[in-house]
C-alpha positions in Angstrom: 20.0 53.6 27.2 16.8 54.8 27.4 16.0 54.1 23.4 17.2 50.7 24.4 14.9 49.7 26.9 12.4 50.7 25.2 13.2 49.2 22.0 13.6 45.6 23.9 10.2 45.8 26.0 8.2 46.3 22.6 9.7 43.5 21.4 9.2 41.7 24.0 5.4 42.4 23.5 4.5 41.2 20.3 6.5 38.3 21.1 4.2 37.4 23.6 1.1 38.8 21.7 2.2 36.2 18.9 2.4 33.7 21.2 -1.0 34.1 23.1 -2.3 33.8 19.5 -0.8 31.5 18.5 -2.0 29.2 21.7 -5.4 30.2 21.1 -5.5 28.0 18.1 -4.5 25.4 19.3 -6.4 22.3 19.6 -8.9 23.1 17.0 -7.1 22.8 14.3 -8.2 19.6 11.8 -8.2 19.3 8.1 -8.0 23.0 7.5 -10.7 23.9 9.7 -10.9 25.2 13.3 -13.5 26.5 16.1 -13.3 30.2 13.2 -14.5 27.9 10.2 -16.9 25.7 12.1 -20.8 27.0 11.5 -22.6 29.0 14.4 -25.6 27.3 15.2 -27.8 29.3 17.9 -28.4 27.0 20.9 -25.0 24.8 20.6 -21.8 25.4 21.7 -19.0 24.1 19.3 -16.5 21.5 21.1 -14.1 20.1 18.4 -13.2 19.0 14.8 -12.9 16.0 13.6 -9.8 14.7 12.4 -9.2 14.1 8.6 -6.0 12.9 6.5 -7.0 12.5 3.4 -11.0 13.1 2.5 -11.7 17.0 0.9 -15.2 17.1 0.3 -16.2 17.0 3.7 -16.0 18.0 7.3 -17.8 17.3 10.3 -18.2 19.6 13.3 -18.8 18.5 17.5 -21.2 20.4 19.6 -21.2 19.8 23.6 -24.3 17.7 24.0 -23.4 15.2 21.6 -24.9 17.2 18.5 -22.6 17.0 14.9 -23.0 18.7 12.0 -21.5 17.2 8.8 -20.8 19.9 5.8 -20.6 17.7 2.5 -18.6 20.4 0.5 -20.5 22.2 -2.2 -23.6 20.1 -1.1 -26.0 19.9 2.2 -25.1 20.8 5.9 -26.2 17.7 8.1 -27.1 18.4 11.5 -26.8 14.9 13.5 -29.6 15.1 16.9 -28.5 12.5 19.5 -31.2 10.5 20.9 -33.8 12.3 23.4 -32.8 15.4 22.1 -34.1 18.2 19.2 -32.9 20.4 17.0 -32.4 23.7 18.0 -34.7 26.2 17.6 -34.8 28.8 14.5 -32.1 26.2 12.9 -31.6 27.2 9.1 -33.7 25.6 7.0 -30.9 24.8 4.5 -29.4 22.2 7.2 -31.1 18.7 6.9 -31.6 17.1 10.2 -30.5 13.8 11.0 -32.6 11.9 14.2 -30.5 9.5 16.2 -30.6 6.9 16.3 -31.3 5.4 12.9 -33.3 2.2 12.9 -34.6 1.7 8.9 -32.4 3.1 6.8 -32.6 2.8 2.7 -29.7 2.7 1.0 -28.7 3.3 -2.8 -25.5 4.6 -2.1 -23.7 1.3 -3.2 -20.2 2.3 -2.3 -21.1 3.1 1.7 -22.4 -0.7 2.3 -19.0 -1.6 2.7 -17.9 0.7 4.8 -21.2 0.5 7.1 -20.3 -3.2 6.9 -16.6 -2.4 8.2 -18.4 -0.6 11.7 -20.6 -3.8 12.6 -23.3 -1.4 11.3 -25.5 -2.8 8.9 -28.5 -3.4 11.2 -30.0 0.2 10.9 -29.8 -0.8 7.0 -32.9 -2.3 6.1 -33.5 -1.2 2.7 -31.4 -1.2 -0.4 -31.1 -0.2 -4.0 -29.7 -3.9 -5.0 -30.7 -7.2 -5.1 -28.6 -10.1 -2.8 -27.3 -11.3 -6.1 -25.9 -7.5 -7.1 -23.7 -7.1 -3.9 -20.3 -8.0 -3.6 -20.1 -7.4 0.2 -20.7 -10.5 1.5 -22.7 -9.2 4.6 -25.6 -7.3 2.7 -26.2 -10.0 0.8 -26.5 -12.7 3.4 -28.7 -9.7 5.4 -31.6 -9.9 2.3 -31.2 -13.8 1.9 -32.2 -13.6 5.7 -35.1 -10.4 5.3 -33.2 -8.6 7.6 -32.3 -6.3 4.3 -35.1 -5.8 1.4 -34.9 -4.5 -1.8 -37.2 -1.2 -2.5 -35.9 -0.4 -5.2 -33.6 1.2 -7.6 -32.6 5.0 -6.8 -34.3 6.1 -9.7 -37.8 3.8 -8.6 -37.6 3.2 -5.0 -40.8 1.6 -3.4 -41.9 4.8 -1.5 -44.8 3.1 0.0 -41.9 0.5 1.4 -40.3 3.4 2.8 -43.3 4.4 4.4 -44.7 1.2 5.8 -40.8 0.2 6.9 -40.6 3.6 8.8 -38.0 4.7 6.8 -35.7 7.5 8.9 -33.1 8.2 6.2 -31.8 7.7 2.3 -28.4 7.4 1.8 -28.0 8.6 -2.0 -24.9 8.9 -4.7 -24.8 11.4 -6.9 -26.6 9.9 -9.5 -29.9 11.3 -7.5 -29.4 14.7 -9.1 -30.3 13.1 -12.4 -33.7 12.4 -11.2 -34.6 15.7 -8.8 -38.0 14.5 -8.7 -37.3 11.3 -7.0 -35.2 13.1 -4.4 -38.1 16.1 -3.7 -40.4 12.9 -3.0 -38.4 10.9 -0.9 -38.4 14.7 1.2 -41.9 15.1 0.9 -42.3 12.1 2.4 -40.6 14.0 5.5 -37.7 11.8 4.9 -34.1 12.9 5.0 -31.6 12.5 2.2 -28.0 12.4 2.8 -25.9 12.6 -0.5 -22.5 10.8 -0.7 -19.8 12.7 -2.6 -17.3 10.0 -1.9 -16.8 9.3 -5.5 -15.3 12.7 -5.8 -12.2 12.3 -3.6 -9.1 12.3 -5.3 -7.3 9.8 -3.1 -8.2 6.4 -3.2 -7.6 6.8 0.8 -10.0 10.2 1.3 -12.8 7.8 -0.2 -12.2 5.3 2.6 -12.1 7.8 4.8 -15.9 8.5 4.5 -16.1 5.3 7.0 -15.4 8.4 9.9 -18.2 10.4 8.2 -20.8 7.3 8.5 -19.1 6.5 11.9 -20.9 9.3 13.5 -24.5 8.7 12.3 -24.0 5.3 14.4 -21.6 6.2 17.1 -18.9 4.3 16.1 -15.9 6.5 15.5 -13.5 4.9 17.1 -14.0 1.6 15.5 -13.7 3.8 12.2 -10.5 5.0 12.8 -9.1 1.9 14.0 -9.8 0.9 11.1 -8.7 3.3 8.6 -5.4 3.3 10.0 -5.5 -0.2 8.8 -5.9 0.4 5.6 -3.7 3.8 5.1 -1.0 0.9 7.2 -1.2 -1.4 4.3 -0.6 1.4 1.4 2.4 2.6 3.7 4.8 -0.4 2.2 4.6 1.0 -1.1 6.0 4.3 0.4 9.6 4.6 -0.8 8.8 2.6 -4.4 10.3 3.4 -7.6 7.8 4.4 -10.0 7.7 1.9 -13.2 6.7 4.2 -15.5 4.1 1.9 -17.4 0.9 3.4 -18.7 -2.2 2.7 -17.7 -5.7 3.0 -19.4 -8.7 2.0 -17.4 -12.5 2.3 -19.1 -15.1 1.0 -20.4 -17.5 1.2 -23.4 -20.7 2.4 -23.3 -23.7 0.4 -26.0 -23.1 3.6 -28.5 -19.5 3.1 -28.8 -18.4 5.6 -26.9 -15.5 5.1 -24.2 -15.8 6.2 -20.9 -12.6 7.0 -19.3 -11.9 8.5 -15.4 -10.8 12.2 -14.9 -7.0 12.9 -14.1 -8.1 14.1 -10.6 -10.1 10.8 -9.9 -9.0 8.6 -7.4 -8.7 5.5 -9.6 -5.4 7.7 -11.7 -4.8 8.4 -7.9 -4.5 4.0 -7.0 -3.0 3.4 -10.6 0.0 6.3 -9.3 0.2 4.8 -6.4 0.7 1.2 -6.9 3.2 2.7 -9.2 2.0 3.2 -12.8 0.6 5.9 -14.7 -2.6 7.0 -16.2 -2.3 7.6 -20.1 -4.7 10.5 -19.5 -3.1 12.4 -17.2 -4.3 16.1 -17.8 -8.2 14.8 -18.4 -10.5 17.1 -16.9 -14.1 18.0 -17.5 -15.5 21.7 -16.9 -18.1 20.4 -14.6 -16.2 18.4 -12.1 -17.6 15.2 -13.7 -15.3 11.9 -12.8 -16.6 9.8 -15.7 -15.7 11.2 -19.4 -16.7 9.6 -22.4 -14.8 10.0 -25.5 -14.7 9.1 -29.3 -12.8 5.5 -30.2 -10.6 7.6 -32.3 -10.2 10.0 -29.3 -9.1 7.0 -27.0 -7.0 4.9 -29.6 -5.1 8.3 -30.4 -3.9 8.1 -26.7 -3.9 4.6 -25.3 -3.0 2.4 -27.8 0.8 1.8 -26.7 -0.6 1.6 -23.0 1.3 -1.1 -21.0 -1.8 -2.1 -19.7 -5.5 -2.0 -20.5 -8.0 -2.0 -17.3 -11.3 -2.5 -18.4 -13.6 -1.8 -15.5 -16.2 -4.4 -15.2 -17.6 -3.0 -12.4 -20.0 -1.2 -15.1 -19.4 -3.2 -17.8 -19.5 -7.3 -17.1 -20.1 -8.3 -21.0 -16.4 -8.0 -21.1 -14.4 -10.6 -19.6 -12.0 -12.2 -22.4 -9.6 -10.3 -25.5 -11.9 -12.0 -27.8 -14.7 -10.1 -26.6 -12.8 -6.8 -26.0 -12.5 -7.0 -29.8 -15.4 -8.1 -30.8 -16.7 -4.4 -29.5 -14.7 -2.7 -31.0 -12.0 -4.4 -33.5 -9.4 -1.6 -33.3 -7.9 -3.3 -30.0 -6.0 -5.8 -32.0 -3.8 -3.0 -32.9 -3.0 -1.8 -29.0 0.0 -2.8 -27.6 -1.4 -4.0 -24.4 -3.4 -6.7 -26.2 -0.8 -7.7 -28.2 1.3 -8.8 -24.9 -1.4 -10.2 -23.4 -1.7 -7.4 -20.5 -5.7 -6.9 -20.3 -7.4 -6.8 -17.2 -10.8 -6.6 -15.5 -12.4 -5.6 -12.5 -15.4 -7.0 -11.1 -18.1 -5.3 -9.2 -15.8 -4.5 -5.6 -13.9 -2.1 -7.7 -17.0 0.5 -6.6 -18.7 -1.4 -4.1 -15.5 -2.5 -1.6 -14.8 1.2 -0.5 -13.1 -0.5 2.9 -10.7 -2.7 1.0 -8.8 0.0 -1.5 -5.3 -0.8 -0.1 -5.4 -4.3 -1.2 -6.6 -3.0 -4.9 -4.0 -1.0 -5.0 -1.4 -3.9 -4.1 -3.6 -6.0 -6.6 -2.1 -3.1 -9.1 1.1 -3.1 -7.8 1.4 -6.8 -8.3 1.1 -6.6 -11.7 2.3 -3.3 -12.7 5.8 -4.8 -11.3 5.9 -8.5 -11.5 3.1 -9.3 -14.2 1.6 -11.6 -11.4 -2.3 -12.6 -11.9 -2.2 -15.6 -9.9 -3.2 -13.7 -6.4 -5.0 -11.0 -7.7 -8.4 -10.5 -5.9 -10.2 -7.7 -7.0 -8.2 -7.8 -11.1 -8.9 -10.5 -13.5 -6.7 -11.0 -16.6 -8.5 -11.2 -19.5 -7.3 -14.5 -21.4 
């Protein structure tokens, strides 16, 4: 009897060890991460997570007294100061601060206009890396037709004594900044901060959009960001249930040496072509370094696409190519490909980078003709005639 009693009240404990655990994590909990993952800073007092459904290469953190850091993954910690307030002291040098709230920002990350644009937010933007006629996002260019936006600059040449005389407070940069270091360490010396966006690195189309959360918080608009997010992920949700077609898909372009350029597997645009129920011809495509765009031989390319369903050429890079007749004139080996011989060629125009807040309706421009061959509605696909 004994044996039994005792048996049944250590039971009884773990059971309720387990469950005191089990509560204590509770509430924390976002993305993967919790109040055990987020960083330690001395002087703040972690609060909460953010909440994240799709995006990968980031994560941002709450501290009571409205503090935030953001962790770009494999990048730059960003701590976020609210207005009136510092940084705390002994912070690690590593983590870039961020002063709120942003009043002359210059940015060359095209793909986050959109999405600032999305929030209401484009009046801390005052500089850019494009001219009015470059931007597809109706917004920024109307903003430097007015002077309320001004050029400075490409990435790779910005106007730093623009950035100076503008009070410059922040540089939002792609990726493409690493390929010029010493542009970045200037913009820093000029004891301005650069914030990197990863976004092209997201492997669904929806994790991309979802940077609108991450830009949310450097201008206090977060629920505006979900809102609409939700919108977008709402729009994608009717394909849910669909029959996959099983036509192939190559999207690219061609570079002035020849050479095509193709996405990786694990991009997002294989990701939109899946999901508006196609495939990507290149479906196990990776490159040791991460790298999204691959370039390739033409023999390397015909070898694999040249009984794709579909061709996609993306013109977002490329605009010399907007008709078959100059497809082949590049390169004369596409009269052989199956797609051109049934007339299925498309284009994209510039949005297919820059409109980051409208990928649901590119992928229903996709699924439009991936299922009924339609090209009369398409907004962001033209068919090359």
């Amino acid at each position: 009897m004994k044996k039994h009693l005792i048996l049944t009240i250590i039971i009884l404990s773990v059971m309720c060890f387990a469950i005191m655990i089990a509560l204590s994590g509770c509430g924390n909990s976002s993305n993967g991460s919790s109040s055990s993952n987020a960083p330690k800073i001395d002087g703040l007092t972690y609060n909460s997570t953010m909440k994240l459904d799709y995006a990968k290469r980031f994560d941002v953190y709450y501290y009571k007294g409205g503090y935030a850091l953001i962790d770009v993954h494999g990048d730059t910690k960003y701590l976020v100061v609210p207005k009136g307030k510092k940084a705390p002291d002994g912070l690690n040098k590593k983590i870039v601060v961020i002063k709120k709230p942003l009043k002359h920002v210059y940015l060359a990350a095209t793909s986050a206009m959109a999405l600032f644009d999305s929030m209401d937010s484009l009046d801390p933007i005052t500089m850019t890396s494009l001219k009015a006629s470059d931007w597809s996002v109706k917004d920024a260019a109307k903003a430097m037709n007015s002077g309320k936006m001004v050029y400075a600059g490409k990435y790779s040449q910005p106007d730093y004594e623009l950035l100076l005389d503008n009070k410059c407070d922040l540089t939002i940069e792609s990726t493409m900044i690493y390929h010029t270091p010493e542009v970045k360490e200037m913009i820093e010396d000029l004891d301005v901060p650069v914030f990197v966006d990863r976004s092209s690195y997201e492997t669904n189309p929806l994790g991309r959009t979802e940077w609108i959360k991450l830009y949310s918080v450097l201008v206090g608009k977060e629920k505006t960001a979900t809102t609409f997010f939700n919108k977008q992920e709402s729009i994608i949700s009717k394909l849910k249930g669909f029959k996959n077609t099983e036509k192939t898909v190559a999207f690219f372009y061609i570079t002035t040496d020849g050479k095509v350029v193709v996405r990786s597997s694990k991009d997002y645009i294989p990701t939109m072509i899946k999901m508006a129920g196609g495939r990507y011809v290149f479906s196990k495509l990776t490159d040791k370094d991460g790298k999204t765009s691959i370039p390739m031989s033409m023999e390397t390319f015909y070898d694999k696409a040249v009984d794709a369903d579909y061709i996609i050429y993306n013109g977002s890079i490329d605009s010399s190519v907007k008709t078959i007749a100059a497809l082949e004139k590049k390169e004369p080996l596409f009269k052989k490909f199956k797609a051109v011989k049934n007339g299925n060629c498309y284009v994209t125009g510039s949005s297919m980078y820059q409109r980051t807040d409208v990928v649901g309706e590119m992928i229903l421009d996709f699924h439009n003709i991936f299922t009924v061959n339609k090209s009369s509605d398409l907004k962001f696909l033209t068919k090359m005639e």
